[in-house]
C-alpha positions as CSV (number, residue, x, y, z in Angstrom):
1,X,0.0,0.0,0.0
2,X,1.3,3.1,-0.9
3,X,0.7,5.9,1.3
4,X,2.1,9.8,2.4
5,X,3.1,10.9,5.6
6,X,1.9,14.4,5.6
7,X,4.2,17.3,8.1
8,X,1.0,19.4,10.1
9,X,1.3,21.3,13.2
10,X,-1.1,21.6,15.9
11,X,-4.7,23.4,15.6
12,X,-5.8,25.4,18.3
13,X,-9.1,24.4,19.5
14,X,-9.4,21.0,19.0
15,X,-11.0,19.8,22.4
16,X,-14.2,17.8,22.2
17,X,-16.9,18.0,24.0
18,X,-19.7,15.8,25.6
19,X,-20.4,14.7,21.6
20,X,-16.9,15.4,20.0
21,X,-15.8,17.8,18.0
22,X,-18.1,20.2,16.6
23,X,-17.0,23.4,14.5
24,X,-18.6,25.2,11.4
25,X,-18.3,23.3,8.6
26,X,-15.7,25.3,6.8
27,X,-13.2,25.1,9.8
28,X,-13.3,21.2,9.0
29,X,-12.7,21.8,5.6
30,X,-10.0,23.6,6.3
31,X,-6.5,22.2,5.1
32,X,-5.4,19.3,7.5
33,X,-7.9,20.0,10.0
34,X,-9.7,16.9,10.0
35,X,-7.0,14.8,9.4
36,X,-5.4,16.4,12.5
37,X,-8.1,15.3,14.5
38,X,-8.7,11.7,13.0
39,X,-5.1,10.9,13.2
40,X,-5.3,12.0,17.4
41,X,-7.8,9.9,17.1
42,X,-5.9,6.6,16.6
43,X,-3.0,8.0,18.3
44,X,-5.4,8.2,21.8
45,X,-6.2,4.6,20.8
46,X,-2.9,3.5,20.8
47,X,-3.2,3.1,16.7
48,X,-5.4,1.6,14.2
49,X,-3.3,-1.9,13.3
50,X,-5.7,-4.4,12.6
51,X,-8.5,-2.9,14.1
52,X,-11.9,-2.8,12.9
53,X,-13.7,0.4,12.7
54,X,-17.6,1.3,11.9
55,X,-17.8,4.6,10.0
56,X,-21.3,6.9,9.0
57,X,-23.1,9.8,9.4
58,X,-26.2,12.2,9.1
59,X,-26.1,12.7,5.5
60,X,-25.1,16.8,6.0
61,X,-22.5,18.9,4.1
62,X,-19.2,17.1,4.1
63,X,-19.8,14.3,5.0
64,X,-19.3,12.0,2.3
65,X,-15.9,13.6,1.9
66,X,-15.0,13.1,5.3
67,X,-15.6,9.2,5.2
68,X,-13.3,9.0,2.0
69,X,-10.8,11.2,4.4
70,X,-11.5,8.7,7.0
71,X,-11.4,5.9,5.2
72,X,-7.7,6.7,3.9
73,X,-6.3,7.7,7.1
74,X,-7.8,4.0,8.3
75,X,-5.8,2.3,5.7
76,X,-2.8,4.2,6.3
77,X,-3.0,3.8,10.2
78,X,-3.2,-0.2,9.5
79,X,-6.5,-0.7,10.0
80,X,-7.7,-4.5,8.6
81,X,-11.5,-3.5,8.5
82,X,-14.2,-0.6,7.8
83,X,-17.8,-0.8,8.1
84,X,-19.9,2.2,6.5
85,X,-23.1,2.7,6.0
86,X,-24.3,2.9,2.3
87,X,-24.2,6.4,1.3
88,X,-22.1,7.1,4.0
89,X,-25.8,7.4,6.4
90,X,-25.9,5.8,9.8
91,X,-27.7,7.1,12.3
92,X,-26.1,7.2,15.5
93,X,-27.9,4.6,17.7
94,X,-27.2,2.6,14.5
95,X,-23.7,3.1,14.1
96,X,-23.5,2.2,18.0
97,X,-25.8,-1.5,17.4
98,X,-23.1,-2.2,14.4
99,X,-20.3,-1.2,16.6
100,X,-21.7,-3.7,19.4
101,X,-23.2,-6.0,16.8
102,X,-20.1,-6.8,15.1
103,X,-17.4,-6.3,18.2
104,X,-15.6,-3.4,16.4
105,X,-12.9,-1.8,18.1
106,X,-14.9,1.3,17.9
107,X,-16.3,4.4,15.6
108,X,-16.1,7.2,14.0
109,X,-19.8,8.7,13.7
110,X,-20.0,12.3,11.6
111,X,-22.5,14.6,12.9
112,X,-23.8,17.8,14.4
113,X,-26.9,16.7,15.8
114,X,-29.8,18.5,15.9
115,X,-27.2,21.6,15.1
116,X,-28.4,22.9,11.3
117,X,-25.8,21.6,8.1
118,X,-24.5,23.3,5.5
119,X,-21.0,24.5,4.0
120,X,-22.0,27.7,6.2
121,X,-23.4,25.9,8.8
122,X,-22.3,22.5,11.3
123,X,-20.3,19.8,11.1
124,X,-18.9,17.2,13.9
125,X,-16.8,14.2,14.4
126,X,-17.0,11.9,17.4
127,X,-15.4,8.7,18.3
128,X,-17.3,5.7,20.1
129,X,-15.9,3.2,22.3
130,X,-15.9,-0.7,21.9
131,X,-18.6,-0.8,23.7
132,X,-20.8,1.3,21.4
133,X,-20.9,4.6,23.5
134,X,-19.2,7.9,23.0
135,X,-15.7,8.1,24.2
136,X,-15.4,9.2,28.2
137,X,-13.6,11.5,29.3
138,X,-9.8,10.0,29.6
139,X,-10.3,8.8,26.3
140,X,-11.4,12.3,25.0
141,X,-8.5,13.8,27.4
142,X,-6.2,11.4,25.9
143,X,-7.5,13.3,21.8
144,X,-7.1,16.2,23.0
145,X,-3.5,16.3,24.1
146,X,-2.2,14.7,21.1
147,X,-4.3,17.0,18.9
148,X,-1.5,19.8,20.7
149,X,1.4,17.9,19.9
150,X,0.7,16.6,16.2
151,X,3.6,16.9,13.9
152,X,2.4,14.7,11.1
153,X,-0.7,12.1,10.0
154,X,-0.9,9.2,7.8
155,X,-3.0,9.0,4.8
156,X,-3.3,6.6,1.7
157,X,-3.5,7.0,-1.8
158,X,-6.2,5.4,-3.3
159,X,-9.4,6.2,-5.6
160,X,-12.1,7.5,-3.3
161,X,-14.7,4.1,-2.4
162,X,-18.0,3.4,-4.3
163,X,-20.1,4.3,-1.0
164,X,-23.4,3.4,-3.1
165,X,-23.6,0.1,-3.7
166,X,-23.5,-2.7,-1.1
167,X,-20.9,-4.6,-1.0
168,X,-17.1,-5.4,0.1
169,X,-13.6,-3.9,-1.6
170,X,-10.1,-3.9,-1.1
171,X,-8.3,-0.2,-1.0
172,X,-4.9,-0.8,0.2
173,X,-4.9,-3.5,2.6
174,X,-8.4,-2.1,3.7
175,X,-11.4,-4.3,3.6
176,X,-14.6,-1.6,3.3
177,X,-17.9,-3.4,3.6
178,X,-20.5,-1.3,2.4
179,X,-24.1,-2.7,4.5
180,X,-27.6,-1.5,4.6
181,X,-27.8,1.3,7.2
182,X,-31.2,0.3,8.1
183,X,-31.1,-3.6,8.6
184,X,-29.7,-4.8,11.6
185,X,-31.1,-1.7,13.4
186,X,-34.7,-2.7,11.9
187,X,-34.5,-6.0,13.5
188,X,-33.2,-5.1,16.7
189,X,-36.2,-2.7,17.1
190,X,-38.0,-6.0,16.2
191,X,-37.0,-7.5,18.6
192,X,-37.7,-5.7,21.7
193,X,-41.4,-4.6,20.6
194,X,-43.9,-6.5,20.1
195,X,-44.4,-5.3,16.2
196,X,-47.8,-7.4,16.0
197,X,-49.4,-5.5,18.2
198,X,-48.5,-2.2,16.6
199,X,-49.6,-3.2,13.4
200,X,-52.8,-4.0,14.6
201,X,-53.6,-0.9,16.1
202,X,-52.6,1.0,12.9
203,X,-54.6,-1.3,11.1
204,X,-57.5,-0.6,13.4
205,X,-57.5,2.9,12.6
206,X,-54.5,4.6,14.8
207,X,-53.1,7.6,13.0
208,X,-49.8,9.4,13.2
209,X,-47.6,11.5,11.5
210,X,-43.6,11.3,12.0
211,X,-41.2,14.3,10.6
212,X,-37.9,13.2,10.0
213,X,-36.9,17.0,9.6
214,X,-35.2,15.7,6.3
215,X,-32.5,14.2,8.5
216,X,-31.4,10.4,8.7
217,X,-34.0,9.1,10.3
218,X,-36.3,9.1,7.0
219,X,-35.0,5.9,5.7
220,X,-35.3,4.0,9.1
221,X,-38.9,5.8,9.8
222,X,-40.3,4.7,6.4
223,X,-39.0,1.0,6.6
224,X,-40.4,0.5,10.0
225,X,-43.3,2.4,10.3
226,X,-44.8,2.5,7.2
227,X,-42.8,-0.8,5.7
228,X,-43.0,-3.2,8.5
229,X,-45.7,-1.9,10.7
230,X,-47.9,-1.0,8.1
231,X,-49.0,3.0,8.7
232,X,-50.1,4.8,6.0
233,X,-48.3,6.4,3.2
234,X,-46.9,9.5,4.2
235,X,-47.0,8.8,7.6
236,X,-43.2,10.0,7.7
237,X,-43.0,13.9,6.3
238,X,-39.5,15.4,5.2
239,X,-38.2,11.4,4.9
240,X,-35.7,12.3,2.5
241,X,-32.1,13.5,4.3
242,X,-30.3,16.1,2.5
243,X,-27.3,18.3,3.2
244,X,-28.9,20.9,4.9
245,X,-32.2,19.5,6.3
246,X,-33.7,21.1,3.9
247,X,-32.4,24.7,5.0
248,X,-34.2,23.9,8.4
249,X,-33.0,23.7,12.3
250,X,-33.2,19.6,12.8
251,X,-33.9,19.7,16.7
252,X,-37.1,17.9,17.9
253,X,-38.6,20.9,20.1
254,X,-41.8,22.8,19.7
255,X,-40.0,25.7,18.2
256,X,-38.2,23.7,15.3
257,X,-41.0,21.1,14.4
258,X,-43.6,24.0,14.5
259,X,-45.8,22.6,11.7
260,X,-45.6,19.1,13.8
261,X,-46.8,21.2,17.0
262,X,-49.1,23.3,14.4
263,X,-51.2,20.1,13.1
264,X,-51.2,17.7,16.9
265,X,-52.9,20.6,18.1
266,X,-55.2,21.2,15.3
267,X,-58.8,19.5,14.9
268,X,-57.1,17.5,12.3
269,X,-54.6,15.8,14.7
270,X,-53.5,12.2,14.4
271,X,-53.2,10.1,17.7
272,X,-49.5,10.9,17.9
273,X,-46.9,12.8,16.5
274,X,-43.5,12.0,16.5
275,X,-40.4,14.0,15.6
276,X,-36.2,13.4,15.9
277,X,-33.1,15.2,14.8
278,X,-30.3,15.3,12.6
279,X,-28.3,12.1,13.5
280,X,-31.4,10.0,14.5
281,X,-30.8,10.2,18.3
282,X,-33.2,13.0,20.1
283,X,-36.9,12.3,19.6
284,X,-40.5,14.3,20.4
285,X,-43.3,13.1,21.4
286,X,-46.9,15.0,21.4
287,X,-50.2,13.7,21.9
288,X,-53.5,15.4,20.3
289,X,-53.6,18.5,22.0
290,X,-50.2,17.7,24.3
291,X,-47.3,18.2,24.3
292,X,-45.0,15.6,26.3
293,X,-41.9,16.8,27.6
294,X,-38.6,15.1,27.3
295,X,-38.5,14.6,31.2
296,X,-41.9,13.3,31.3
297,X,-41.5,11.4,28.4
298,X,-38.7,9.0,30.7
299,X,-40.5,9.1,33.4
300,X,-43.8,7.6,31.5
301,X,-41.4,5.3,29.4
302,X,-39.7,4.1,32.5
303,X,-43.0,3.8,34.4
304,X,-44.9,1.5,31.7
305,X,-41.8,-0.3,29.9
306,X,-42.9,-3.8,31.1
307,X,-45.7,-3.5,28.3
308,X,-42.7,-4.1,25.2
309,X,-41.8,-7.6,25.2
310,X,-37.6,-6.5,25.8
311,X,-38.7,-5.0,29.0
312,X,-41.0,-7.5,29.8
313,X,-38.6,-8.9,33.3
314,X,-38.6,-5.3,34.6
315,X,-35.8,-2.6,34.7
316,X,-32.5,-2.5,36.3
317,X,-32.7,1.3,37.1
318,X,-33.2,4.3,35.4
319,X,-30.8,7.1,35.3
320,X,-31.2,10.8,34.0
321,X,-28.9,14.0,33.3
322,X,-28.8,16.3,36.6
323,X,-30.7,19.1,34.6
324,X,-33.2,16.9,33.6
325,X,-36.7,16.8,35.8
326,X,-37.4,14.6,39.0
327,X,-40.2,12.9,37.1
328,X,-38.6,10.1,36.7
329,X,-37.2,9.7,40.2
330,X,-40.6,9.6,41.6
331,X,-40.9,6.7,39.2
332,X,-37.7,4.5,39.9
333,X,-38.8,5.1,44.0
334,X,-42.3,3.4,43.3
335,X,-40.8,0.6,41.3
336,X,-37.9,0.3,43.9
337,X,-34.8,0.5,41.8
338,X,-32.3,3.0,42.1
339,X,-32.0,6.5,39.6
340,X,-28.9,7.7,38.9
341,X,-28.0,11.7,38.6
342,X,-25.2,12.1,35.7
343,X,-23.8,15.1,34.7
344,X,-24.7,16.6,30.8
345,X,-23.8,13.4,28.3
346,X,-24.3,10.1,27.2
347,X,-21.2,8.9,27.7
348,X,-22.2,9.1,31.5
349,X,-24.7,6.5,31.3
350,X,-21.8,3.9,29.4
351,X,-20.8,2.5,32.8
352,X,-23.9,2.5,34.4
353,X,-25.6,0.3,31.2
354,X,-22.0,-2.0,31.0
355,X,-22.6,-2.5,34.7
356,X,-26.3,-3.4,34.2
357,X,-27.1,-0.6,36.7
358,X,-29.7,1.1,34.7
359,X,-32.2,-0.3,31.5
360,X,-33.4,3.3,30.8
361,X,-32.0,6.5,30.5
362,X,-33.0,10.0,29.6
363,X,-32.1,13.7,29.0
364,X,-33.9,16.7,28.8
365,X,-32.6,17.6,25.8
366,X,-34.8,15.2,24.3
367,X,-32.9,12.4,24.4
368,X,-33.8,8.9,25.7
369,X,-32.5,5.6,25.2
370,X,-31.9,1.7,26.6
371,X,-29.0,-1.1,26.8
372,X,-29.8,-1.9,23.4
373,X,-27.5,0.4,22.9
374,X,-25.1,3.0,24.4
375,X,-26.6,6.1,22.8
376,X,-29.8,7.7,23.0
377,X,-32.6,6.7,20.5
378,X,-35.2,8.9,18.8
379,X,-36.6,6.0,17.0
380,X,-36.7,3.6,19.8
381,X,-38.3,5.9,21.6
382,X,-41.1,6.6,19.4
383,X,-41.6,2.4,18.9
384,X,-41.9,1.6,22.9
385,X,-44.4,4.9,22.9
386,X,-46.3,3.3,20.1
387,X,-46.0,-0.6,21.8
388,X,-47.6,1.4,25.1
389,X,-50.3,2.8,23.0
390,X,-51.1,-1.1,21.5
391,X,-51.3,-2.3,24.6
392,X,-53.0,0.3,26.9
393,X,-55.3,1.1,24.3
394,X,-55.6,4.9,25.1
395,X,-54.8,8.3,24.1
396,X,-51.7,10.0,25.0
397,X,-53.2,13.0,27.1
398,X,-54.8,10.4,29.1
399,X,-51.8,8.0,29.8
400,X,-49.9,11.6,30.6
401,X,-52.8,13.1,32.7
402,X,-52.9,10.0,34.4
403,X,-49.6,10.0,35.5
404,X,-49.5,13.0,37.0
405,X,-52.4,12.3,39.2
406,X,-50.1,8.9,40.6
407,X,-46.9,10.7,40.8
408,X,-47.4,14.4,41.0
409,X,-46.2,16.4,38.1
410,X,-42.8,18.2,37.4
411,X,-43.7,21.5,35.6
412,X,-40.7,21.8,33.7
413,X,-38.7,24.3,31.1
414,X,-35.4,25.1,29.4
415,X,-34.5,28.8,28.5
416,X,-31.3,28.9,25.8
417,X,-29.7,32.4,25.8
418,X,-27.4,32.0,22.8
419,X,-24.7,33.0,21.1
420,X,-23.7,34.9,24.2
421,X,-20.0,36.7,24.2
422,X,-18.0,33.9,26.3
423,X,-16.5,36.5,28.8
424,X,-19.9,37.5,29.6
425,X,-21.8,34.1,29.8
426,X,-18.6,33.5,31.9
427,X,-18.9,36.4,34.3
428,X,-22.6,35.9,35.0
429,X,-22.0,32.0,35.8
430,X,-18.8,33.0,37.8
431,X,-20.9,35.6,40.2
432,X,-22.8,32.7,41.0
433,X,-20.0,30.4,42.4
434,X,-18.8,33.0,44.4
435,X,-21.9,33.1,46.3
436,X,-23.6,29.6,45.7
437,X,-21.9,29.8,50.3
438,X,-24.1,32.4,51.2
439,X,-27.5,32.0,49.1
440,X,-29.3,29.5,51.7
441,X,-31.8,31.9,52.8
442,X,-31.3,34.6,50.8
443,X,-34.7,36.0,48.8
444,X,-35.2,36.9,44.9
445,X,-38.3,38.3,43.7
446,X,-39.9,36.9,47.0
447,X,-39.0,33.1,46.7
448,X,-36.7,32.9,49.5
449,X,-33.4,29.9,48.5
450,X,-33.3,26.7,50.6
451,X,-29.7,25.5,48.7
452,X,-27.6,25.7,46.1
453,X,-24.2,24.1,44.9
454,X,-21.9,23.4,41.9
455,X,-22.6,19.7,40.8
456,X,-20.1,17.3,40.4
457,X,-20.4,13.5,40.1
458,X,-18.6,10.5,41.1
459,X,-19.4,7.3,38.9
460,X,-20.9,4.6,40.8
461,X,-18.8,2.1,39.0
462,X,-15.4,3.4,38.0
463,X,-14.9,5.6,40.8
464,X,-14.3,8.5,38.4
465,X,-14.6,12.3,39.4
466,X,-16.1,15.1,37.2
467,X,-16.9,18.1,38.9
468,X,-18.2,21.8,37.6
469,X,-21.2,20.2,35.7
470,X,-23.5,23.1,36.4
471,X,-25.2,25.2,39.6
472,X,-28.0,23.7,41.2
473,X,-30.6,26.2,43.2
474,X,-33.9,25.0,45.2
475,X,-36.1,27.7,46.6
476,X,-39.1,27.0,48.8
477,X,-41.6,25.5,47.7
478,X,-40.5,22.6,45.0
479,X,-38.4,24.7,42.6
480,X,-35.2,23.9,41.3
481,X,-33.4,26.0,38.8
482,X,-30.1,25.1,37.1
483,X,-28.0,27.2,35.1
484,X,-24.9,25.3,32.9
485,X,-22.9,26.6,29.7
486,X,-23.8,24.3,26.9
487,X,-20.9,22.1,25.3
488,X,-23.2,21.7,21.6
489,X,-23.1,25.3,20.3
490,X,-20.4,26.6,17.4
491,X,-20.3,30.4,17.9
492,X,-19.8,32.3,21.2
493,X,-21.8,30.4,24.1
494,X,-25.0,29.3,25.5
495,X,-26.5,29.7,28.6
496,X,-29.2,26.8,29.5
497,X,-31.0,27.7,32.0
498,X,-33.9,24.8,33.3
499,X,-36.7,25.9,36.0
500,X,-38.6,22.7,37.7
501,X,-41.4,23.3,39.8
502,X,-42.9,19.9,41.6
503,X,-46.8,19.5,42.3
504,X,-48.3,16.9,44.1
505,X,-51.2,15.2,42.6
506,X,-53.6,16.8,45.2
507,X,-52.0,20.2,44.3
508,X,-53.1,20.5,40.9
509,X,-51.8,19.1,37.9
510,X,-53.2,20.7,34.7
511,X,-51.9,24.8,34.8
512,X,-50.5,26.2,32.4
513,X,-46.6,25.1,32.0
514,X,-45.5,29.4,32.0
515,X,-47.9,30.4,34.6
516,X,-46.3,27.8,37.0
517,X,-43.1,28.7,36.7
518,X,-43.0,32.4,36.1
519,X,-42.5,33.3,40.0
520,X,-39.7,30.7,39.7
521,X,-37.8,32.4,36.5
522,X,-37.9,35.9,38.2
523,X,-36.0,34.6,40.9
524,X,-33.5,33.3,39.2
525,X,-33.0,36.3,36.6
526,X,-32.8,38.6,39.4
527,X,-30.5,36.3,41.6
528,X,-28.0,35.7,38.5
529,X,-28.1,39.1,37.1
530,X,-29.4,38.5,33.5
531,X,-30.0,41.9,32.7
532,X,-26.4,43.2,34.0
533,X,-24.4,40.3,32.3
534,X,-26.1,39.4,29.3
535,X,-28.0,42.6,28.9
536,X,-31.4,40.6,28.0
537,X,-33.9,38.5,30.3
538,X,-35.5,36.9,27.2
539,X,-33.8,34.0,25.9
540,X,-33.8,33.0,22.0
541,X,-35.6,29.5,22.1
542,X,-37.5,28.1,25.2
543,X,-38.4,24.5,25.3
């Protein structure tokens, strides 16, 4: 095999974060910018010799050209194997059941999420573990410190690979198989719901409508829902990916999928609508006339599981993202299994799955997820939804309503400031730590505070530490706000900031989400300083 050793130098600003590297897409395309990441990539791995990799992605700008990148630098590295998704599409819970389904030493999965694509928009690399799940920290630690002392990477020469037809080729002592993106994943879904059942309640009449938000989940969504389980024709809207998701914003939220939100609570609604993001992994779910929030959504899932034949033996826990709701606390206390409070990212919930600690898991940010894999799932979750639905036989607003009126309900909301100048995102969350000692008892906008701290987290199973993972603050009453600097965003920074009020069942349940929470949000603005450090008290999408 013939290939070059190319002299680089190191890039400033190649750290990943809790899914990778993620830049504009130009910066990628930059001159040796990728391959300076890739090749830190095999050196944190201690190399690539006869290893087998899994490589795909969401379909958006660059991407095919960054497999045929990737691809090279795999054959130049000494890898024996790689596995890539036809077209150069896997979604990432898919690229994570080939990883796991074929006992790869790992992958590289090309993505920005539910960030938008294009060449003036995002673009990402991550790299999963053996085990299917994004890299943890030491591993990422370990990329990161030889993406500042890279003096050179490896790349063959070879024609770029026919990613279009299924198959296996040989490019330079590199074996590239070429497999359905959709097939194993299809019957893995098979085989954890009961697809029977589903079928027959679509055939009985059920309706929904699922928008793929021209991302990769089109091609999975159409041969399961309307190939397999038999819903109607056009069922799944915008089910063609293309590079820029067809100029739109691929997050599953009530502010991207408008038309989604626009038609479930119209008089023309379907039973259930259904949404997920660019890579495949975040999913929404709404009900005629409701709309079910990520932290509900887990709590709901985790509570009637049992129903889907893969859950059928019960759960081993349930763990969630420390920003995320209590909901599904209350849940995992009735059932008597333990939850589990992780900081911001999948790759937290790895050990606690590998363990067999948890069965569920669940973010906010509208992800949610099992140990069939080790990433979250927009698709799976939509499927066990739809297997609950078969089998309790009743609409969503009822199953939620009903819910609340066991547990209590967790009025929840996230507020994304973005694009905020980093010195002053940094200055308003620094003015907190400085007096997260004194705040016990302090009031804001008459809610009086009953604690507050900076979170950190020791894993129950490695023993491993990772602190300043966001500030914590409960005021009297049930209300919990948190305030953390996103790790996703491209340009400048973004504050999150999540406000959780709890009401028990007796309490009321049914308010209006806003008019909960509002005495809640003036506290915090006025305790943080919005106004004085941001200059704005409105944030740009709330969800």
């Amino acid at each position: 095999m013939t290939h070059d050793t190319v002299q680089t130098a190191p890039i400033d600003g190649q750290k990943p974060g809790t899914s990778g590297l993620r830049k504009k897409t130009r910066v990628f395309m930059q001159e040796h910018y990728l391959e300076n990441f890739v090749q830190s990539v095999f050196e944190a791995i201690g190399g690539g010799q006869g290893k087998t990799f899994v490589v795909g992605g969401d379909g958006r700008y660059f991407n095919a050209q960054a497999i045929q990148t990737i691809l090279k630098m795999a054959a130049a590295n000494g890898a024996a194997k790689v596995i890539v998704g036809q077209d150069g599409i896997l979604s990432t819970p898919a690229a994570s059941h080939l990883i796991r389904l074929n006992k790869t030493d790992g992958g590289f999965i090309l993505s920005a999420s539910h960030n938008p694509g294009g060449i003036d928009e995002d673009f990402g690399v991550k790299f999963n573990a053996a085990n299917g799940g994004p890299a943890p920290e030491g591993l990422t630690g370990k990329m990161f410190e030889a993406t500042k002392t890279i003096s050179e990477y490896r790349i063959a020469r070879f024609e770029d690979v026919d990613l279009g037809s299924i198959g296996t080729s040989e490019r330079g002592g590199l074996t590239v198989e070429v497999v359905d993106p959709v097939a194993d994943y299809a019957a893995l879904m098979e085989s954890l719901f009961d697809f029977d059942a589903i079928r027959t309640m679509f055939q009985s009449g059920f309706t929904m409508r699922f928008d793929a938000m021209h991302a990769v989940t089109g091609p999975y969504a159409k041969d399961i829902l309307e190939g397999r389980l038999g819903a109607a024709s056009g069922t799944v809207a915008n089910g063609d990916p293309s590079e820029d998701f067809g100029g739109g914003h691929p997050d599953p939220n009530p502010i991207w999928a408008k038309p989604l939100m626009d038609l479930m609570m119209s008089d023309d609604a379907p039973d259930l609508g259904a949404a997920s993001d660019g890579d495949g992994d975040r999913n929404m779910i709404v009900g005629r006339g409701i709309y079910v929030t990520p932290s509900d959504s887990l709590a709901l899932l985790a509570a009637n599981a049992t129903l889907a034949p893969g859950y059928k033996n019960g759960l081993a826990g349930v763990a969630r993202s420390m920003p995320t709701s209590g909901a599904a606390d209350r849940v995992a206390e009735k059932l008597g299994i333990d939850c589990f409070e992780t900081p911001t990212g999948w790759k937290f919930f790895g050990n606690l799955l590998d363990a067999g600690k948890a069965t569920l898991c669940g973010e906010e940010s509208a992800g949610t997820g099992s140990d069939h894999v080790r990433e979250k799932d927009g698709l799976w979750a939509v499927l066990l939804w739809l297997n609950i639905l078969a089998e309790r036989k009743q609409p969503v607003q009822e199953i939620v309503e009903e819910h609340w009126r066991t547990y209590g309900r967790n009025y929840y909301t996230r507020h994304d400031f973005e694009a905020v100048p980093v010195e002053k995102a940094g200055a308003l969350m620094d003015g907190i730590v400085a007096r997260l000692g004194d705040l016990e008892g302090q009031s804001f906008a008459g809610l009086a505070v009953t604690g507050a701290d900076e979170f950190s987290y020791t894993d129950p199973v490695d023993g491993s530490v990772s602190t300043n993972q966001g500030l914590r603050i409960w005021f009297e009453g049930g209300g919990r706000a948190v305030l953390r600097l996103s790790g996703t965003g491209t340009e400048g920074a973004t504050i999150r900031l999540y406000l959780e009020q709890y009401r028990a069942p007796q309490e009321g349940t049914t308010d209006p989400a806003a008019e909960v929470l509002e005495p809640l949000r003036q506290a915090v603005l006025e305790l943080a300083g919005f106004e004085k450090h941001v200059g704005r008290v409105e944030p740009d999408v709330i969800t």
